[in-house]
N, C-alpha and C positions, 0 to 999 in steps of 0.2 A: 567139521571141527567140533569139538568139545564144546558142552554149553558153557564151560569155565570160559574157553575162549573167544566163546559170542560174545559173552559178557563184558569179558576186559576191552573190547572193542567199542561198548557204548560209552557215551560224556558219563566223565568223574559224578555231573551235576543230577542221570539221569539215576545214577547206581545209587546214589547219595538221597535222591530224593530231593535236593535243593530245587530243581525246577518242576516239580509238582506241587499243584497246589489242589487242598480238597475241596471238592465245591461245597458249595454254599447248603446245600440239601443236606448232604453228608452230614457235615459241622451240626446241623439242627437235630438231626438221627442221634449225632454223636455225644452232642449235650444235652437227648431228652434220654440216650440210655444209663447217661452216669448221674442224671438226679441232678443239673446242675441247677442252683440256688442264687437266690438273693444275696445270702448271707454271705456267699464264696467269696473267694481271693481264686482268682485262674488266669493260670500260666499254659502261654502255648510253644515250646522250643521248638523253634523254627516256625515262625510265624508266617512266613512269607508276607503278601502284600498285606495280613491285618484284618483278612475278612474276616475271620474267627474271634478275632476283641469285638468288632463291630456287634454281630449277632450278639456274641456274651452278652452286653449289653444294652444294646437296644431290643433287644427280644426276650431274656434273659434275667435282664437286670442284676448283674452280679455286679458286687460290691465293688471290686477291680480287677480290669484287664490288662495281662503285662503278658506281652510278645517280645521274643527275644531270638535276633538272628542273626547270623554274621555277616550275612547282602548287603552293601549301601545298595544296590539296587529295591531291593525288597524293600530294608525299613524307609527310604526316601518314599516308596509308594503308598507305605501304609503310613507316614505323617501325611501326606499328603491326602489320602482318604479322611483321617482322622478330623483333620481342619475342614474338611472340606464341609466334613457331614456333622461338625461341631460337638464333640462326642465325648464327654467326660468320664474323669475316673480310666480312662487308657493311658498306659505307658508304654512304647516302644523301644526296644534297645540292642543296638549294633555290637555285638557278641557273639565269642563261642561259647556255645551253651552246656561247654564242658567247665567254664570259669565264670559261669551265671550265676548268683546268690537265689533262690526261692525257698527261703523256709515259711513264708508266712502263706505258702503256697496251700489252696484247699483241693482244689484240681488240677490238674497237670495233662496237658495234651501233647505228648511227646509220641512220635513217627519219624525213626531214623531206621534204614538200614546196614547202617555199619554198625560192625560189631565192637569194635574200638569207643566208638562213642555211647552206646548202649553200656557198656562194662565201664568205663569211667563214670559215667550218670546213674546208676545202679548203684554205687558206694554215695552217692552225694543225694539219692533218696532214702537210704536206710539213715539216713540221720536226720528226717523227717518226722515232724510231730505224729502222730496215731490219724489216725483216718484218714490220713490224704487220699484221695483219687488220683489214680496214675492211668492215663487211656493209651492202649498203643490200639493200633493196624494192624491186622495180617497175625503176627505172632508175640506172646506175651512178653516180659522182662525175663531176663536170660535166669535159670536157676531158681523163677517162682511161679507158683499157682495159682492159676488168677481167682479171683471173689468172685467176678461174676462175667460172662462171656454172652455176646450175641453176634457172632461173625458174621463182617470180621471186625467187628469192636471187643477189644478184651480190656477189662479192668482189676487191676494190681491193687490192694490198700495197703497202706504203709499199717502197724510192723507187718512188714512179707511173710506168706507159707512157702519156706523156701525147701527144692527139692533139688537133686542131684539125678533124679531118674525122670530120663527126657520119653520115659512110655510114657510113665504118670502125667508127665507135662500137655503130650499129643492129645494124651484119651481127654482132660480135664477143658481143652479147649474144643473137643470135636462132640463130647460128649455121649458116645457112640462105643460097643462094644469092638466091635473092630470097623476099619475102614475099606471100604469096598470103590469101587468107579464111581457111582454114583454119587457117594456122598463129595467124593473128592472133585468132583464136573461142581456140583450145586455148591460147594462152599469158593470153590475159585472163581465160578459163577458171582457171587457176593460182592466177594473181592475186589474184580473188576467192575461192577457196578459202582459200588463205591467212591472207586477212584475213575472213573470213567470220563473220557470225554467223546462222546458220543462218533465214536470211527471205531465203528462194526467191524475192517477190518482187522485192523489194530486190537481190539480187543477179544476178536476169537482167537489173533494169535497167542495174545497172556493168556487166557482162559485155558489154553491147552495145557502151556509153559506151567501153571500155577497148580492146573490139576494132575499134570506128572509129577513136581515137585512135594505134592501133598501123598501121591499113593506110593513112591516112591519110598518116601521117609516112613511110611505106617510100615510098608513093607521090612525094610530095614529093622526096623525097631520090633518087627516079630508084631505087629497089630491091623495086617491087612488083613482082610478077608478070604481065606481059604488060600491051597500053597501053591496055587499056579496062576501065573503073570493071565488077568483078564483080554480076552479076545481085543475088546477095546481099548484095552492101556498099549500094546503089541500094533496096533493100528495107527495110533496117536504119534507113536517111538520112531512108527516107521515113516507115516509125514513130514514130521520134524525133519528128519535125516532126507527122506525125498526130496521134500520142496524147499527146504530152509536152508537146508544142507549143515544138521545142527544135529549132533549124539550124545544121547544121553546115557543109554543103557550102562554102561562102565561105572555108573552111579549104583546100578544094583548090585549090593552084598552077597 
């Protein structure tokens, strides 16, 4: 089958990102790459269970934590941490974080992968005071250049360097004159760390998934590394399709 329809085959909640949660490592990585402060105001859309106010906070020390998700499962777990661990200056809120107010917002940790809600949320940060930090995962805000990139943490400041040319976009995240296997193995390598829970299998099979998905699109985009499909990428294509029984190549321009 078509990775299109691997895909449509897993929960709404796995594609969505709703039932991932970043560990607790990550979140520290994640608030020691964007400078997070005393002084912040930080917003995390889609909080899940809250670990991320926690940290802000008690490690942190930021002024206030506001997590906002549309789970009652989630937010009941994250009051329930909250009290538990007596923990001030948090607000929790059962929302779509497409009809969420944060303008008083200093950071923003926002990790969705639908594109729907990236492009409604994207007009609702351009109306954001100057500086704000915006953190995504994996790939930046749709149409801008991030400030500053350590993958896969990328960071957005509000007013946006907005571009319409999605090379400019690749090269500014990968930082590299063209993309070859390698780089594409080691940044998906990241990735999956990142977000990891520790099932080795499980995560060599993203690691593949994320490092085709990557030299793929440099390919496309006219910024891979020389003009023939590497020995390795062509090995990768052909497991997928062997043992997964999953095609990708029809993705190649």
């Amino acid at each position: 089958m078509k990775i299109e329809e691997y895909l449509s085959t897993l929960p709404k909640s796995i594609i969505s990102g709703e039932e991932i949660q970043i560990p607790p490592d990550t979140i520290r990585e994640i608030f020691r790459f964007t400078n997070l402060e005393k002084n912040d105001t930080f917003y995390h859309l889609g909080c899940g269970d809250g670990t991320s106010l926690a940290i802000a906070r008690q490690e942190f020390n930021v002024k206030n934590a506001i997590g906002i998700d549309n789970s009652e499962k989630m937010i009941t777990a994250a009051k329930k941490m909250i009290g538990e661990k007596n923990i001030s200056n948090i607000k929790v809120i059962e929302q779509d974080v497409r009809k969420a107010e944060f303008n008083d917002a200093d950071v923003i940790l926002c990790w969705f992968m639908d594109a729907e809600i990236l492009e409604d949320l994207i007009e609702k940060f351009k109306k954001l005071k100057s500086n704000v930090r915006i953190i995504t995962i994996w790939a930046p805000l749709p149409g801008c250049l991030p400030q500053k990139v350590d993958f896969p943490y990328i960071m957005n400041e509000t007013p946006f360097n907005e571009t319409d040319d999605l090379k400019k976009q690749l090269m500014a995240v990968f930082d590299t004159e063209c993309i070859g296997f390698v780089t594409a193995w080691e940044y998906a390598e990241r990735y999956t760390k990142s977000i990891g829970r520790d099932n080795p299998e499980n995560d060599r099979f993203l690691v593949i998934i994320q490092a085709l998905t990557i030299w793929i699109n440099a390919k496309n985009l006219g910024v891979a590394c020389g003009e023939e499909i590497p020995v390795s990428i062509k090995s990768y294509i052909a497991i997928l399709k062997e043992y997964f029984g999953i095609e990708v190549e029809h993705l190649l321009k």
